[in-house]
N, CA, C and O of each residue as an XYZ file, in Angstrom:
384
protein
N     213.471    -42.307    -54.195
C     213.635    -42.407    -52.770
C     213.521    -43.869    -52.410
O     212.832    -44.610    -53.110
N     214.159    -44.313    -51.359
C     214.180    -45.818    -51.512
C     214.848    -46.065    -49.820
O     215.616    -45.314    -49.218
N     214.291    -47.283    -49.381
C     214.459    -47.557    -48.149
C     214.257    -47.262    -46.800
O     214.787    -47.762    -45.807
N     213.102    -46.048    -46.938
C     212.833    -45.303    -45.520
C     211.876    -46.088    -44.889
O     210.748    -46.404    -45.269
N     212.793    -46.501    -43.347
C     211.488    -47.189    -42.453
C     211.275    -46.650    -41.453
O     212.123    -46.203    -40.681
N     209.724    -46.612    -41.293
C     209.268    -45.877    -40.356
C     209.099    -46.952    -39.171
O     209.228    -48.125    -39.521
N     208.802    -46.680    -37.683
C     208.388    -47.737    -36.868
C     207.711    -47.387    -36.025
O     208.271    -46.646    -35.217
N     206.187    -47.714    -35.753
C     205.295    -47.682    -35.115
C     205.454    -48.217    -33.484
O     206.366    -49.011    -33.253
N     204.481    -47.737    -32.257
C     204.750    -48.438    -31.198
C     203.457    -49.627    -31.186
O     203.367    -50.662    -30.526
N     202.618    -49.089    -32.085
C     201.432    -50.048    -31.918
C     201.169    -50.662    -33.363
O     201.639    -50.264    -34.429
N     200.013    -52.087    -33.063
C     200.099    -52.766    -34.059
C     198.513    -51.881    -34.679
O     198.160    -51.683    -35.841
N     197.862    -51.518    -33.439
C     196.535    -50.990    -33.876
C     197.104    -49.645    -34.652
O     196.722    -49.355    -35.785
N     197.605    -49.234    -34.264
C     197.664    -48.077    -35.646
C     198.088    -48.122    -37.204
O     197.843    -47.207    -37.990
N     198.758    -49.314    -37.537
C     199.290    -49.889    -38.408
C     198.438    -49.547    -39.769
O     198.926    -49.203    -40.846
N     197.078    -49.720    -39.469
C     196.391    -49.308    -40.955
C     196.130    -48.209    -41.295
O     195.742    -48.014    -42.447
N     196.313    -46.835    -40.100
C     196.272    -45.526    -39.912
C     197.582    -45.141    -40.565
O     197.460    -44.325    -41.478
N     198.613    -45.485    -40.336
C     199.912    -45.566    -40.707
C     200.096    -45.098    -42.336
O     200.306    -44.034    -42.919
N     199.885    -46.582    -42.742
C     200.174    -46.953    -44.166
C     199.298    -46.094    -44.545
O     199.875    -45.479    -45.442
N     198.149    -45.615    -44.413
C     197.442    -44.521    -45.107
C     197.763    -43.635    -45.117
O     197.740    -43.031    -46.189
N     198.333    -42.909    -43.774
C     199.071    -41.256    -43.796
C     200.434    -41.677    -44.890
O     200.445    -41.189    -46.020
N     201.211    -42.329    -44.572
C     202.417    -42.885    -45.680
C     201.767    -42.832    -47.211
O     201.892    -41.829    -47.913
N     201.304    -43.614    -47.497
C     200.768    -43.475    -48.651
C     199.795    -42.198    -49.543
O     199.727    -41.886    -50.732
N     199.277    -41.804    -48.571
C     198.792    -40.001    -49.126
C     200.396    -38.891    -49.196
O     200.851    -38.008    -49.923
N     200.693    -39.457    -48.249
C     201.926    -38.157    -48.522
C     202.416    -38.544    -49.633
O     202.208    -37.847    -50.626
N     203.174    -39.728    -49.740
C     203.865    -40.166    -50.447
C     203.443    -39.920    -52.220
O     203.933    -39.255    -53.133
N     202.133    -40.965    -52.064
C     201.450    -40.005    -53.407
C     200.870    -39.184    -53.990
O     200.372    -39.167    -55.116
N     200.945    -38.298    -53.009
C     200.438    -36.721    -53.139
C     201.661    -35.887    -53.302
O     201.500    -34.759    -53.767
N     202.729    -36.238    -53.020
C     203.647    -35.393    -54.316
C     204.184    -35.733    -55.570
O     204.781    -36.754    -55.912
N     203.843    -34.588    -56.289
C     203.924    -34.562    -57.337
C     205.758    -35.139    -58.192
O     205.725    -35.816    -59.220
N     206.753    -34.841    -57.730
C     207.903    -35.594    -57.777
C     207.798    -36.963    -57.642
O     208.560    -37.551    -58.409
N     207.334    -37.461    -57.156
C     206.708    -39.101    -56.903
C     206.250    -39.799    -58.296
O     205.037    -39.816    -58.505
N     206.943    -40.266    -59.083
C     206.576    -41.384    -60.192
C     205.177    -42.229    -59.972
O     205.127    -43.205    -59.224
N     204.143    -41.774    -60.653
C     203.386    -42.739    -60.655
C     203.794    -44.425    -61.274
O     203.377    -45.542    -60.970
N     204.613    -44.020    -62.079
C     204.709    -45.826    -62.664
C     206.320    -45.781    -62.712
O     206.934    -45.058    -63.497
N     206.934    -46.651    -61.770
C     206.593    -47.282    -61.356
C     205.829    -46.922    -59.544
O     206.265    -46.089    -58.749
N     204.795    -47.726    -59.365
C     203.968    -46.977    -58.011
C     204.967    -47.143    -56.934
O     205.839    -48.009    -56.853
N     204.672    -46.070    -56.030
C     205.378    -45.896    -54.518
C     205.251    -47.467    -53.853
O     204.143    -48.004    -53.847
N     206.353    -48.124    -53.336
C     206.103    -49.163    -52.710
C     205.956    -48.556    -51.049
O     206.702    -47.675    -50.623
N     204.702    -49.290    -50.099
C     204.249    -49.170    -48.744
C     204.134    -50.128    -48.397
O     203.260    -50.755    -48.996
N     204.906    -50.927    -47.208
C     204.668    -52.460    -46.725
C     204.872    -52.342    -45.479
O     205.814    -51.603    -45.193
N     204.166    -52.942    -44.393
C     204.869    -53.610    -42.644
C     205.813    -54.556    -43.394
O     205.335    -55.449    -44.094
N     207.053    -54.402    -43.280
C     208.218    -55.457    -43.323
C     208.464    -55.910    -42.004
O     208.954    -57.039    -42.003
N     208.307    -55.455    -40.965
C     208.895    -56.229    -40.039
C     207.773    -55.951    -38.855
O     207.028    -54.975    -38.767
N     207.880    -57.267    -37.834
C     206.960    -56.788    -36.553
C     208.572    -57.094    -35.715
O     209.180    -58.164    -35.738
N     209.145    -55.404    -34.778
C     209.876    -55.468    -34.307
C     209.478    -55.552    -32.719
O     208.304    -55.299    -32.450
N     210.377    -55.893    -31.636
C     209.755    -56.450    -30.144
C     208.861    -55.060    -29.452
O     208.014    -55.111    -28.560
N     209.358    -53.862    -30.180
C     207.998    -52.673    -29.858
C     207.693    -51.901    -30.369
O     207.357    -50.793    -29.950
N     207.755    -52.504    -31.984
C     207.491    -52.003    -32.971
C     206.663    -52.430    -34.371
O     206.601    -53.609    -34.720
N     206.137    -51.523    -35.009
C     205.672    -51.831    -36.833
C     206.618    -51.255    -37.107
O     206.926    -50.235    -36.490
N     207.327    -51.724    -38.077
C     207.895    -50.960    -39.203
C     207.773    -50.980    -40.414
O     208.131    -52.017    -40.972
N     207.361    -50.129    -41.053
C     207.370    -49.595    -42.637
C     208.613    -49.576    -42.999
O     209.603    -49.378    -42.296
N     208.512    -49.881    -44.612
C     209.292    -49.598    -45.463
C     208.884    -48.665    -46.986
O     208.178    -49.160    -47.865
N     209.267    -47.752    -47.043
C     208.387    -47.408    -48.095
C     209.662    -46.730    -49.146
O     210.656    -46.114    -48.762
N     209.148    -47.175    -51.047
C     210.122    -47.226    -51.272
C     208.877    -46.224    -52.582
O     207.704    -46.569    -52.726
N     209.447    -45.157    -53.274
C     209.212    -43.785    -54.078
C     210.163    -43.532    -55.386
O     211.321    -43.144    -55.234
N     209.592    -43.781    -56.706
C     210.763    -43.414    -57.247
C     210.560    -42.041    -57.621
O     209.461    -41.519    -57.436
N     211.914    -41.150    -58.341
C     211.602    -39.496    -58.899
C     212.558    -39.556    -60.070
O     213.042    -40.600    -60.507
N     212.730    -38.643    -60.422
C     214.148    -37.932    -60.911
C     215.371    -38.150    -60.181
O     215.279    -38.374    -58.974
N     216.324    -38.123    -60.644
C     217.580    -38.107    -59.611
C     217.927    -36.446    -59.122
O     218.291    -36.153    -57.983
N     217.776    -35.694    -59.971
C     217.604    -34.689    -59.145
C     216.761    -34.196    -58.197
O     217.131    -33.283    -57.460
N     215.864    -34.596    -58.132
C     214.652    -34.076    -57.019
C     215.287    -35.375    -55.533
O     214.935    -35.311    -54.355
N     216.069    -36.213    -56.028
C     216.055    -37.270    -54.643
C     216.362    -36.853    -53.211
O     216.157    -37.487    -52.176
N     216.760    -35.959    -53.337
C     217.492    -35.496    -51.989
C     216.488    -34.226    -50.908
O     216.484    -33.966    -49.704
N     215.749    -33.710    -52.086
C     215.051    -32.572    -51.973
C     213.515    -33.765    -51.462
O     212.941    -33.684    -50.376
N     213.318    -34.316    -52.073
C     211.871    -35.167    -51.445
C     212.054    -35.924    -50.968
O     211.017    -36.474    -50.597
N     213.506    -36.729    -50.486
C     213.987    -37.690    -49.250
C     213.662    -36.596    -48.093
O     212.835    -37.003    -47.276
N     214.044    -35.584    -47.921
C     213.780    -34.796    -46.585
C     212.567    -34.084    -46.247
O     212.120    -33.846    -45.125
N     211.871    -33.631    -47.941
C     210.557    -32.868    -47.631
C     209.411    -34.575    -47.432
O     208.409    -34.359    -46.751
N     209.521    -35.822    -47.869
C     208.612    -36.621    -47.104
C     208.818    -36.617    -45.702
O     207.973    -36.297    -44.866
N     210.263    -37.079    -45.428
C     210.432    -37.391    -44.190
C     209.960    -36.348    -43.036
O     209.410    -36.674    -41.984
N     210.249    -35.173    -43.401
C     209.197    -33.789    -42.620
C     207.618    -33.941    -42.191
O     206.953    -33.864    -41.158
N     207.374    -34.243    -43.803
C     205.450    -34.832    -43.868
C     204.863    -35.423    -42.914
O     203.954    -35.053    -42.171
N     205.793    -36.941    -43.020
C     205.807    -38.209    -42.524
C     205.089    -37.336    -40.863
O     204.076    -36.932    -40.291
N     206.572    -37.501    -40.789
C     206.422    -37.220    -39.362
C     205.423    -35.941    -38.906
O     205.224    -35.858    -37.694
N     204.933    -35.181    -39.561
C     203.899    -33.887    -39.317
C     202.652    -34.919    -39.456
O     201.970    -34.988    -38.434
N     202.273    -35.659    -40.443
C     201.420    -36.532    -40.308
C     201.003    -37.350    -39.081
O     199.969    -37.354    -38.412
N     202.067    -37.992    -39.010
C     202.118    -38.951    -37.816
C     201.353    -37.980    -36.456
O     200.383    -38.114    -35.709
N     202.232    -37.165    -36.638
C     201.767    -36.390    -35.158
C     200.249    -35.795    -35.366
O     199.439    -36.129    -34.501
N     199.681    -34.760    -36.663
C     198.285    -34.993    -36.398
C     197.699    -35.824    -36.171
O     196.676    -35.598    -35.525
N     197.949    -36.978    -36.491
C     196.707    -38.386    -36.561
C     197.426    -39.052    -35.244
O     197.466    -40.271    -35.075
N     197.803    -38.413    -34.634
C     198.291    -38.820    -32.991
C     198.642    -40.643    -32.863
O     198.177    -41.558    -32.183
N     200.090    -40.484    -34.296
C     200.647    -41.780    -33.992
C     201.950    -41.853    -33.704
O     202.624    -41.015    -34.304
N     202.578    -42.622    -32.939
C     203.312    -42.870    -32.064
C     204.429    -43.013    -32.370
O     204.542    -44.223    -32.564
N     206.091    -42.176    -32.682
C     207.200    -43.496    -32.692
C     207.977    -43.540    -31.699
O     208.660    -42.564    -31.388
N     208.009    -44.832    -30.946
C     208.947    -45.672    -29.814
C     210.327    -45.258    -30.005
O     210.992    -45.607    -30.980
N     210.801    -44.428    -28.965
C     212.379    -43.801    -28.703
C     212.779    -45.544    -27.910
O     212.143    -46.521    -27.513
N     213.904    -45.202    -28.000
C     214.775    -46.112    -27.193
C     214.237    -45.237    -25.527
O     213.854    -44.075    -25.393
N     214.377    -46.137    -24.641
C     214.340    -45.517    -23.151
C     215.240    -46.362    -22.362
O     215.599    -47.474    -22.749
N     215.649    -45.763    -21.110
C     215.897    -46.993    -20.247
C     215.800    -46.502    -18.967
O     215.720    -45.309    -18.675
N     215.807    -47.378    -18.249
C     216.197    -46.830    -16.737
C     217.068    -47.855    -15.832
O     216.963    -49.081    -15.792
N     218.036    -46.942    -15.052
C     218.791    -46.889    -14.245
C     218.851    -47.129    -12.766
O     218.551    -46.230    -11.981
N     219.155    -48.080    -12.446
C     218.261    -48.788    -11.161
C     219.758    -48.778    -10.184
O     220.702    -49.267    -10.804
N     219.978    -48.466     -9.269
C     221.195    -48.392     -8.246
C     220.283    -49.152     -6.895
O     219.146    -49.215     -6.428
N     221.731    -49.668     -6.666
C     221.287    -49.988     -5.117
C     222.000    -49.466     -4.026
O     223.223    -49.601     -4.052
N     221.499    -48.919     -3.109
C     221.927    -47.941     -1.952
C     222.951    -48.730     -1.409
O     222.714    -49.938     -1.388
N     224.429    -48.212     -0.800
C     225.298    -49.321     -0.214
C     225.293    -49.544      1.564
O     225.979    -50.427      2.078
């Protein structure tokens, strides 16, 4: 598995983060211990952390644990009540 970034809205959760990432990640068993799961902040985006986290497997299992982390991920995230930043906007008119 290779290239999934996650992106945080806060910088304070950042070490909460990489820990839920990193238990999922190496708590399945498809997950290559050697070479180890890569977990990094690669980027500080304008309202965001973002992770990069990079997993190797089998080539057959890749597709099957690209979607069952990404499920985790995000089930994680939401118990440990962390955050990811949607795009928003708003729409401002002026009366004529």
């Amino acid at each position: 598995m290779d290239g999934v970034v996650e992106a945080l809205g806060s910088v304070d959760m950042a070490g909460l983060a990489e820990t839920v990432l990193t238990d999922i990640v190496t708590g399945d068993p498809r997950v290559f211990a050697d070479p180890a799961p890569f977990i990094k902040v690669t980027d500080l985006g304008a309202s965001s952390v973002d992770f990069t986290s990079r997993a190797w497997c089998r080539a057959g299992d890749y597709w099957d644990l690209k979607f069952d982390l990404t499920r985790r991920v995000k089930d994680g995230f939401d118990a440990n009540g962390i955050a990811i930043p949607f795009p928003t906007s708003i729409e401002m008119t002026r009366a004529a």
